[in-house]
C-alpha positions in Angstrom: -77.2 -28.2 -84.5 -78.4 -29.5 -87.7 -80.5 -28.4 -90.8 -84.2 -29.9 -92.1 -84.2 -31.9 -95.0 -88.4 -31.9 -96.6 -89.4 -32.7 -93.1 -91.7 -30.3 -90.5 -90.7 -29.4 -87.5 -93.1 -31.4 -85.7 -91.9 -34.5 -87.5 -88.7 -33.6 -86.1 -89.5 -32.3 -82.6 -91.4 -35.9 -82.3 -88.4 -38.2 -83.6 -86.4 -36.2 -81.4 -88.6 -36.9 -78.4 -88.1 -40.6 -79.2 -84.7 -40.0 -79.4 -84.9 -38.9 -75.9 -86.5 -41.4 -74.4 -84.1 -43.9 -75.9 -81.1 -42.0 -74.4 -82.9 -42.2 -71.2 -83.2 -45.7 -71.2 -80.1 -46.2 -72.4 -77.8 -44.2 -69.7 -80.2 -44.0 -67.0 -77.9 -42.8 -64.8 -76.5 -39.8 -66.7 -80.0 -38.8 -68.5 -82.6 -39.7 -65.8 -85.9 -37.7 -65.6 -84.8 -35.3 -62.8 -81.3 -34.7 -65.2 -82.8 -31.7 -67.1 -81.4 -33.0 -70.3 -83.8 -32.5 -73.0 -83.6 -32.5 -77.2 -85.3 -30.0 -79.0 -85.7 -28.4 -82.4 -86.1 -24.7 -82.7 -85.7 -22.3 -86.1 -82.5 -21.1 -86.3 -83.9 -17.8 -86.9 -85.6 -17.6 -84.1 -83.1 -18.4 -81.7 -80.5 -15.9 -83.3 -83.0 -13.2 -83.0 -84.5 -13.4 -79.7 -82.3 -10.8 -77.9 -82.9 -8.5 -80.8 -86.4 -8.4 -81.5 -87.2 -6.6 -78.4 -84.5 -3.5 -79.8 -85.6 -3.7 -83.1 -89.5 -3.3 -82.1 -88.5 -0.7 -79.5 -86.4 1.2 -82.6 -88.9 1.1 -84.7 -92.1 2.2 -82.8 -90.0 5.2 -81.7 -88.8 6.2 -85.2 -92.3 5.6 -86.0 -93.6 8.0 -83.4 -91.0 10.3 -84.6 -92.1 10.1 -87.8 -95.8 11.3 -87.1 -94.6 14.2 -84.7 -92.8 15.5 -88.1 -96.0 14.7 -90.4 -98.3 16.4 -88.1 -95.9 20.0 -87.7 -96.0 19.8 -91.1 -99.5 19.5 -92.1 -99.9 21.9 -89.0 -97.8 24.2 -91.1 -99.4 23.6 -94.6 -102.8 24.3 -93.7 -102.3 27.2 -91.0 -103.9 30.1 -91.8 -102.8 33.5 -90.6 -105.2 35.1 -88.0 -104.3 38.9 -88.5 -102.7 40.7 -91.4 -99.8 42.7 -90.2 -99.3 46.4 -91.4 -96.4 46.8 -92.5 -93.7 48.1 -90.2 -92.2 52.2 -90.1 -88.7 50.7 -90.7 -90.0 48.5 -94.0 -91.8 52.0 -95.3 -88.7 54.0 -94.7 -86.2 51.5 -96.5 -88.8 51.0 -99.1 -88.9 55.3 -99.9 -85.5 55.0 -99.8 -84.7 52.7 -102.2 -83.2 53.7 -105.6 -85.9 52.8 -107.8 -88.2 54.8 -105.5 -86.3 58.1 -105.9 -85.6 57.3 -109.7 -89.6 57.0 -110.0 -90.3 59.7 -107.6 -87.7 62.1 -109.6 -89.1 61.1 -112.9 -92.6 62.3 -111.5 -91.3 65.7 -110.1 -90.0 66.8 -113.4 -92.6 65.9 -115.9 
């Protein structure tokens, strides 16, 4: 593990691969071409999140589809129109004659 100092990562990735080779000739016996030994430079961002990408895109496409389910109810809601007026109800007619500011009213009629 190390960090990049003002160089690419191709310039890297090829002075590694010459690195490589070098440690092949070198110990021949320990780093031959059938070994599976091999020098490489990858972002360190990358690598710590490869596991999580996956979770994190799954997450969000689902909060996402969440999200539009609640914007579409909604604008469902705000621009619904009702089909039928509804008379009103016996019950709401009753409580409403029965209310003190309809006897109050009614009385003041009766009298005058």
């Amino acid at each position: 593990m190390g960090r990049l100092q003002a160089r690419s990562l191709r310039e890297v990735q090829a002075a590694l691969a010459v690195m490589g080779e070098q440690l092949r000739v070198r110990h021949a016996e320990v780093y031959g071409k059938d070994s599976g030994y091999t020098l490489a430079a990858l972002p360190l961002h990358d690598v710590l999140v490869e596991r999580v990408r996956p979770v994190v895109l799954a997450a969000f496409v689902s909060l996402s589809l969440v999200l539009l389910i609640a914007a579409a109810n909604t604008a469902a809601l705000c621009f619904a129109r009702p089909t039928r007026m509804v008379a009103p109800s016996a019950s709401s007619r009753i409580r409403s004659a029965a209310s003190p500011t309809a006897r109050s009213s009614s009385a003041g009629r009766r009298r005058g």
